[in-house]
C-alpha positions, 0 to 999 in steps of 0.5 A: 401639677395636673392632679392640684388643677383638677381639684382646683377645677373640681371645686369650683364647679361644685355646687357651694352650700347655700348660706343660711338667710337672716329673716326681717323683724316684720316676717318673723312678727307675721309667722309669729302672727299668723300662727296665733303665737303658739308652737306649731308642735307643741301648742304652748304659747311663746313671747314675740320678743324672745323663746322661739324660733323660725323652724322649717317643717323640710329641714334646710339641711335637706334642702326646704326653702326658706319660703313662708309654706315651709316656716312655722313658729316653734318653741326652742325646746321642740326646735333642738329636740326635732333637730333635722327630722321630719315631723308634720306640725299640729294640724298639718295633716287632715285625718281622712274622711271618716277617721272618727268613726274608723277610730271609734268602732276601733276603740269600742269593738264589742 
């Protein structure tokens, strides 16, 4: 029938989901290493051989690669609680120029 070719054809031009990459045993040693062993979100140590995992800071769901810009390390507790939401790691984000001094005449106003 000509409604089961187009759906034929309809699915095949759409675009396939993109299969989730398995990272070398090097790649993951060299993000655990260039991010001093630590969870980028919560700052608590965690043991190259086991209890953490590669978190992307653009979820893959929402189409972040799997580049090393978008990889950090993060313990499994903070990986299941951010989920897919978009959350800036510990030291991402640099404060503005004079940040300090706006917070502190906040705190101390007289």
């Amino acid at each position: 029938m000509i409604i089961d070719r187009f759906a034929r054809y309809w699915l095949d031009i759409r675009t396939q989901p993109r299969e989730r990459k398995i990272f070398p045993r090097r790649f993951r040693y060299y993000l655990w290493c260039r991010d001093n062993g630590r969870c980028q979100y919560c700052g608590k140590a965690v043991n190259p051989q086991y209890g953490w995992h590669i978190e992307h800071i653009l979820p893959f769901s929402f189409g972040g690669p799997d580049s090393e810009d978008n990889l950090v390390v993060a313990c499994i507790r903070c990986n299941l609680k951010k989920g897919t939401k978009i959350i800036l790691p510990i030291g991402y984000y640099q404060r503005p120029r004079g940040f300090w001094a706006w917070f502190l005449r906040l705190i101390f106003r007289a």
